[in-house]
C-alpha positions in Angstrom: 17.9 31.9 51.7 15.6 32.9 49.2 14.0 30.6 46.5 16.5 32.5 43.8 19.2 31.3 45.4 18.7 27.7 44.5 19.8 28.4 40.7 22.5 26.3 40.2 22.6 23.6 43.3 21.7 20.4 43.5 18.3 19.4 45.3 16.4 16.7 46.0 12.9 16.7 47.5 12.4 13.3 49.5 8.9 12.4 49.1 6.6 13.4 46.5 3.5 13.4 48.1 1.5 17.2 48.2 4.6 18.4 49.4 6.9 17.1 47.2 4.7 17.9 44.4 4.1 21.6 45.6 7.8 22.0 46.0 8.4 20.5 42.2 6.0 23.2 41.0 7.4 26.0 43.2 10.8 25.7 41.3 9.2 24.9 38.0 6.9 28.5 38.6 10.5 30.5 39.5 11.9 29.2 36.7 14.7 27.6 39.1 17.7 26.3 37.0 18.9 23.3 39.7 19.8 19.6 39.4 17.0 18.3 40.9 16.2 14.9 42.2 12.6 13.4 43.3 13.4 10.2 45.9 10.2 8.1 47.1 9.7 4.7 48.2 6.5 4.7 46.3 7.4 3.2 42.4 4.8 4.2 40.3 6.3 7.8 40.6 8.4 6.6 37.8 5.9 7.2 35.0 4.9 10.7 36.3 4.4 13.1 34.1 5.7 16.1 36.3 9.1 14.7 36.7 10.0 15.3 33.8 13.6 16.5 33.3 14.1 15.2 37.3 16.1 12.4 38.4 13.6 9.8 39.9 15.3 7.4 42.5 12.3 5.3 43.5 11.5 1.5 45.4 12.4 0.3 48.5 16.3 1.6 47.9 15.2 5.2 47.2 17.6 6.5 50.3 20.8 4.5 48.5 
């Protein structure tokens, strides 16, 4: 699968630690068109700046 290929799906990055933050910023950089959703138990993420235009499921319940 190449990163193209993720136009129009539905993703969700579980964590947004570096990781989660790199892989935010990879999509953002391919112009990636997706439905994209940032889970993390950590919620302060909330306020984040980057996730703008993401779904944020954060708290203790971020798996529901």
């Amino acid at each position: 699968m190449r990163i193209a290929d993720l136009s129009g799906k539905m993703i969700c990055i579980l964590g947004f630690g570096k990781e989660g933050q790199a892989t935010l910023q990879a999509l953002r950089e391919h112009h990636i068109d997706a439905n994209i959703t940032v889970a993390d138990a950590n919620e302060n993420i909330a306020g984040n700046v980057q996730l703008q235009g993401c779904t944020v499921q954060a708290g203790p319940q971020y798996l529901d």
